[in-house]
C-alpha angles and dihedrals in degrees: 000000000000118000118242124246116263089026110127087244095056093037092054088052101049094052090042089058097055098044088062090040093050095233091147118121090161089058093093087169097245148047110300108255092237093053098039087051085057106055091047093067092043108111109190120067098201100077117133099229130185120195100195117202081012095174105198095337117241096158091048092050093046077054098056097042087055092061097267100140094176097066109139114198113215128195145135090219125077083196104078085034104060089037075056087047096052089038104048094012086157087069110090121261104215087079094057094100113188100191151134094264092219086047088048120107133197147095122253146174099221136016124200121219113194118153088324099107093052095048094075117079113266098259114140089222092054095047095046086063100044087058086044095059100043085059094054098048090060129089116224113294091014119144142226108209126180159065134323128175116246103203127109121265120286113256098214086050096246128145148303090048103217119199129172134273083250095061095039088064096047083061095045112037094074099062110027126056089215147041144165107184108169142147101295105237099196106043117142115274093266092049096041109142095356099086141074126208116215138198113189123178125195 
């Protein structure tokens, strides 16, 4: 019986897929400059941090080698995973989590967004819970912190789906007390003047 779309099973297959065939224009090979800019200036070592729908995780591998020892790396799909296990196998493996992100359950001090949000397709519903369950993953006081493209939808219906900063309110304010939402300055060259960095606090 074929698998329906949306389903973790399809969806593992679907991003799988395009990891082996390289169709994969959001890999840019290294940890993205914003979030890179914002490690740096962390100052404790002991935060508990998830990177959902990591990739190959270049942020998460720009973490360990900083000296952050609780990076959870978060995808649907066991491809990017295991390229991140051959890559960086002294990482545990323990924190290398293939699963279904609204399935998923813990608590943590920081999330990572980096092209996640604009790989699902653009429904209200769908966004709604994605901030949702942000939310619910975080410990008090616990941050989002990332990138999201601020550029209007596709009209062919292609990724990354991009939104406003306006929409992308509507979605967090509920959730989080505040939030600083603004045109990212030091995204990398191809991105230049169409992302916001955020930083969300629950």
């Amino acid at each position: 019986m074929k698998p329906e779309p949306n389903t973790t099973e399809y969806l593992n297959k679907y991003w799988s897929n395009r990891y082996m065939e390289g169709l994969t224009g959001w890999d840019i090979g290294h940890a993205s400059t914003p979030i890179k800019a914002y490690v740096d200036q962390l100052s404790s070592r002991e935060l508990r941090i998830l990177i959902p729908g990591a990739g190959r995780g270049y942020e998460a591998e720009y973490l360990y080698e900083e000296g952050f020892s609780q990076v959870h790396m978060l995808d649907i799909s066991s491809q990017p995973l295991l390229d991140f296990q051959s890559r960086v196998p002294e990482f545990p493996k323990d924190q290398l989590i293939q699963a279904n992100f609204f399935e998923h359950k813990g608590t943590y001090d920081l999330i990572l967004e980096q092209t996640f949000f604009c790989s699902f397709e653009p429904h209200k519903e769908t966004r709604e819970l994605y901030a949702q369950q942000m939310h619910k993953l975080l410990r008090p006081g616990g941050k989002l912190v990332g990138l999201w493209f601020d550029h209007p939808l596709d009209i062919n219906g292609k990724r990354p789906f991009g939104g406003s900063k306006e929409e992308y309110l509507s979605y967090f304010l509920p959730y989080f007390k505040k939030v600083q939402l603004e045109r990212c300055y030091n995204s990398i060259l191809p991105r230049a003047g169409r992302e916001l960095f955020g930083i969300l606090e629950k």
